[in-house]
N, C-alpha and C positions, 0 to 999 in steps of 0.2 A: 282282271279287275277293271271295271268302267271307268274312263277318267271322268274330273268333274266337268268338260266338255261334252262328254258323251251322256252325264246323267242328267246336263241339262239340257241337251239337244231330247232326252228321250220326255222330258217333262214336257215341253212345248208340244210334242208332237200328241201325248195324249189332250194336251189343252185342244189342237188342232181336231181331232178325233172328234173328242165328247162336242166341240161349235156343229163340226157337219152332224151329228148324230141325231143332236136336239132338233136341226131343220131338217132332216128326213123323215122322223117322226112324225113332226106338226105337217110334212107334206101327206105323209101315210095318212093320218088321221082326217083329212081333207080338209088344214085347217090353214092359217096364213101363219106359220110360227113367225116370228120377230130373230134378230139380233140386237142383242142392247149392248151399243157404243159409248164407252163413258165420251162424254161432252168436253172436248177440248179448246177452252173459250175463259175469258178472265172472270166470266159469272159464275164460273164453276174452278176457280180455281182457292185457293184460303189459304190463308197464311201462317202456319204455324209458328208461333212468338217465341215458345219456348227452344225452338229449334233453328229457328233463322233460316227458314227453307220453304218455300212453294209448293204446298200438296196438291192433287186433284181431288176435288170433293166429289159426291156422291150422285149429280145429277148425270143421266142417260139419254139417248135419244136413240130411239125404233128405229131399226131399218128392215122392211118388207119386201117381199118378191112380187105378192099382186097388188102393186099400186105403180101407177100409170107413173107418179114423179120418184119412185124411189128403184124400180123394179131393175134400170140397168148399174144403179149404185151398188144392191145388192148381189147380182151379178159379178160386178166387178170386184169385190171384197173376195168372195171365194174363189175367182180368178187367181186374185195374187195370192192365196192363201196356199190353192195347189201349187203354184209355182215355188213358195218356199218349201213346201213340205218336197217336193222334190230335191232342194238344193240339201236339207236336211237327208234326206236318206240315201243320198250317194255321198254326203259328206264331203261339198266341194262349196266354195262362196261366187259370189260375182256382185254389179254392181247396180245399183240400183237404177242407171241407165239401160243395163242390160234387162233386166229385169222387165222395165216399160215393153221392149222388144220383146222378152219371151212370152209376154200375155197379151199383145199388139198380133189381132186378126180380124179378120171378116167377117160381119154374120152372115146367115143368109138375102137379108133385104139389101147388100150394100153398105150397111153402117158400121165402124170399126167397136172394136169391145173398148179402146183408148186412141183417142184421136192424138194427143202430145202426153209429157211426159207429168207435164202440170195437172194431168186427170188422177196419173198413178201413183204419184207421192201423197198427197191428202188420204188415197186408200190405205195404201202402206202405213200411214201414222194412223188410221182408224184400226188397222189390224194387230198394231204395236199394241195402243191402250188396251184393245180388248182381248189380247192373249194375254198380257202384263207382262210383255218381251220387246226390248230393245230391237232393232233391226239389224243389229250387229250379231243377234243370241236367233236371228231368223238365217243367219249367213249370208248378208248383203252388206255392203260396204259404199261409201261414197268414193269419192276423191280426192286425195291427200290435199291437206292443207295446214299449213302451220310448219315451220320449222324450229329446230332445237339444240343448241348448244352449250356446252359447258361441262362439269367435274360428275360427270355421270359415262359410266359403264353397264350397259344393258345388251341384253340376248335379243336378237327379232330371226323369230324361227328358226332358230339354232345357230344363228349368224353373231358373233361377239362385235357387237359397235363401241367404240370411244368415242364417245361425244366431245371430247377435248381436243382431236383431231380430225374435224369435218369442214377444215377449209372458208371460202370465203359464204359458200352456199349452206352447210349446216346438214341435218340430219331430218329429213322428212318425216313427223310424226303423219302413222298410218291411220288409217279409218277404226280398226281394229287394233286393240290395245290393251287386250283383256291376258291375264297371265298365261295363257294356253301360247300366246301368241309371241308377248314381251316379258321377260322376267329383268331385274336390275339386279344387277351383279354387284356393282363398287357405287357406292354416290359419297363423295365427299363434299358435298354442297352446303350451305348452310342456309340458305333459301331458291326459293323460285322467283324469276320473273318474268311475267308474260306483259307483250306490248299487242295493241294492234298492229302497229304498222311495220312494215317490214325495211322500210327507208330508214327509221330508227334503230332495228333490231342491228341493222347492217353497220352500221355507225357506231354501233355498244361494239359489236364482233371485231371490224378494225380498230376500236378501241382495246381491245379484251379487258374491257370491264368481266364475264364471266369469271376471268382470271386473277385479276385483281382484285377484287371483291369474293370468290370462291361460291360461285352462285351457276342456276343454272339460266338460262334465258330462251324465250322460247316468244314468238312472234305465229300473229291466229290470220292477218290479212284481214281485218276487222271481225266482224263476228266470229268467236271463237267456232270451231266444229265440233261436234259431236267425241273424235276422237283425242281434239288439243284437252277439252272439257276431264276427260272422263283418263289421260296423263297426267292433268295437275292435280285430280281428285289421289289418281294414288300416287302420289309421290308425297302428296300434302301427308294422307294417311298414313304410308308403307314406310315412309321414309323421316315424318315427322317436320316434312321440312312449309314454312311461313311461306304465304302464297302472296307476294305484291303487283298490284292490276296499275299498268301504266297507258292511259289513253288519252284521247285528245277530250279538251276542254268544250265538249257541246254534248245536247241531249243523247245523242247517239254514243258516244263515249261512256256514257254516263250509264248506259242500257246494257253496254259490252258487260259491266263491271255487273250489272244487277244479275243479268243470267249467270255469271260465275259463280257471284257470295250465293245468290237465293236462290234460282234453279230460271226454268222457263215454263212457262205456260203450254207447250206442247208438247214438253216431257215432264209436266209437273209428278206423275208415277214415277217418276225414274229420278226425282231430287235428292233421293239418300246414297245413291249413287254416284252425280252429277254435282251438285250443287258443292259449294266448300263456304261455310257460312263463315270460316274466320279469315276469308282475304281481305287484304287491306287494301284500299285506296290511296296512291304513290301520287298519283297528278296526271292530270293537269288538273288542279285545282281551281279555281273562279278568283282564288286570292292572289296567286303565284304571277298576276302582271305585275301587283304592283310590288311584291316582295322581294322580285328578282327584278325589278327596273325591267321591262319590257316594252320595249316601245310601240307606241300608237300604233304604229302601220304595220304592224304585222298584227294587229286584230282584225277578225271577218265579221260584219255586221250579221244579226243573226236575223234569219230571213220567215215571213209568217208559219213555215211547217214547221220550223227547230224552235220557235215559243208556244204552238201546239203541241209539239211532242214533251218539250218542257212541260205544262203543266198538266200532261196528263201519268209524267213520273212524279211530281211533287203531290199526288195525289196517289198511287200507289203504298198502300200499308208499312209498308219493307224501307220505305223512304219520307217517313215520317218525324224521325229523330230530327231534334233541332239541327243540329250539325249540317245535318244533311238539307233539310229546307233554307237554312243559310249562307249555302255553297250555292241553289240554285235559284235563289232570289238573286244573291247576286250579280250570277249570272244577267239574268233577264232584266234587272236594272241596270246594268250595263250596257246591255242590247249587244252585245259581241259575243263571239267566243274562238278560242283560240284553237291550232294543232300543234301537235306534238314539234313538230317543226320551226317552230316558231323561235324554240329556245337558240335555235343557231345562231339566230343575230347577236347574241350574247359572245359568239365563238363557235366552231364547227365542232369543239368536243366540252361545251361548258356541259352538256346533258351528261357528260361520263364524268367528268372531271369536278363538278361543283354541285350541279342539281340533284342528282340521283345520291352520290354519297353523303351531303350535307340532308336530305332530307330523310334515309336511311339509318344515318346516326341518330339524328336525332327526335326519332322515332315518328315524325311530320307525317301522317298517313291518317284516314279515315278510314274506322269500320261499318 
């Protein structure tokens, strides 16, 4: 009997099929067939209210084989398409660096099919949309990033891990993280929390706040990945447990926390998966200098890109709630904004000891 890895490795592959089928045809027929790429761009993204999650809506763009500015994009697309369907039918992964390399060649004139790797990941994400597959469900992987600590017991490819005993370093969340791969055994957690920074994260762990608190904690190295993303989604699910986003007090922080709750704009297809629309916002807040006495000098003046980047999230649908335009006015009337780091001057463990459980209890968080 087929597992459900192999029934949906076999669904992509007719997807892969019927793409070449349709442009051999319109080749047979002596005609220019198309590929129509959904459109991954904030003009075509919409925001579903009812749902609190970032769709891709319904616009397309052509891509052609005889036209002079599209003809080696084209190319390229079916390039990496063979490439997966290969790693699909021997039933092995690699990574998405490797990947640039196995479709990196010469043509006849001299010119490479991918000159860097920056040509072949934009195709890659066109081939994602338009099969309506993840690149982890194509058998490619990035490179670990995020680690993870605390009252969880989980399988990774038949290997049993304690996450309660992973040292000063933690447990490497993988690229792939789909049940085939991780199942969780034991969680006696009673939430999640996920930081950017990992200077912080280190700081909770020699604290064992995980432990003290009975929580799991899990650190992304700022922008969460694909695979820290899509562990907080099911644990949130699988396991029921409250997702709290701890990041630094500026626009960029503030953006970590949006691709978590609402999803992102280049995987807006993949938001029912990805996105977890009921994480809460922990801090750094825009209020929390003056609540927690923090002193002047450890504010950063906020520089012309972080007040551009600011108002073009306070103008985003998803960040329209009063609450949330009042966190970041204040910001910008303040003209500062703070890191995570910042709270030390308070004490090297006030973040464990004062900030996190006082604002915890008392349920201080934004959704």
């Amino acid at each position: 009997m087929a597992t459900k890895r192999e029934k949906k490795d076999e669904q992509i592959l007719a997807r892969m099929r019927d793409l070449a089928e349709s442009v051999i045809t319109g080749f047979r027929e002596k005609g220019n067939p198309p590929v129509m790429i959904p459109q991954r761009s904030l003009s075509n993204s919409v925001f579903d209210e009812e749902n609190s999650i970032i769709r891709m809506g319904d616009k397309l763009q052509e891509r052609v084989f005889f036209h002079q500015g599209q003809a080696k994009r084209f190319m390229q697309t079916f390039l990496v398409a063979t490439a997966c369907k290969e790693l699909l039918d021997v039933k092995k992964t690699t990574s998405i660096r490797d990947l640039f390399y196995m479709t990196k060649h010469t043509l006849a004139r001299g010119e490479n099919t991918f000159d860097d790797q920056s040509e072949s990941d934009p195709v890659l994400e066109d081939l994602e949309v338009t099969l309506g597959a993840l690149r982890e469900e194509l058998h490619l992987f990035a490179s670990n990033k995020g680690t993870m600590v605390g009252n969880l017991t989980l399988i990774d490819s038949g290997d049993t891990i304690d996450c309660r005993s992973m040292g000063t370093g933690g447990y490497g969340i993988p690229s792939i993280v789909e049940e085939h791969v991780i199942q969780f055994k034991k969680c006696e957690a009673d939430f999640v929390l996920i930081m950017e920074k990992d200077a912080v994260w280190r700081r909770l762990n020699e604290d064992k706040f995980w432990k003290k608190h009975n929580c799991i904690m899990m650190q992304s190295g700022g922008q969460t990945s694909r695979g820290v993303r899509r562990m907080l989604r099911r644990l949130h699910d699988e396991k029921n447990l409250p997702v709290y986003v701890l990041v630094d007090n500026d626009p960029w922080g503030f953006y970590i926390y949006s691709v978590l709750k609402f999803g992102s704009i280049n995987l807006a297809f993949e938001s029912e998966r990805m996105a977890i629309p009921k994480a809460r916002f922990l801090g750094l807040s825009s209020f929390d200098r003056e609540k927690f006495d923090l002193p002047s000098v450890v504010t950063i003046a906020l520089n012309k890109e972080d007040e551009k980047r600011a108002r073009q999230i306070m103008n985003y649908p998803w960040f329209k709630e009063k609450r949330w335009q009042n966190e970041m006015k204040k910001m910008m009337d303040s003209k500062v904004k703070l890191e995570l780091e910042a709270l030390s001057s308070r004490g090297i463990s006030f973040i464990s000891e004062k900030y996190l459980p006082e604002k915890i209890m008392n349920d201080d968080y934004l959704e």
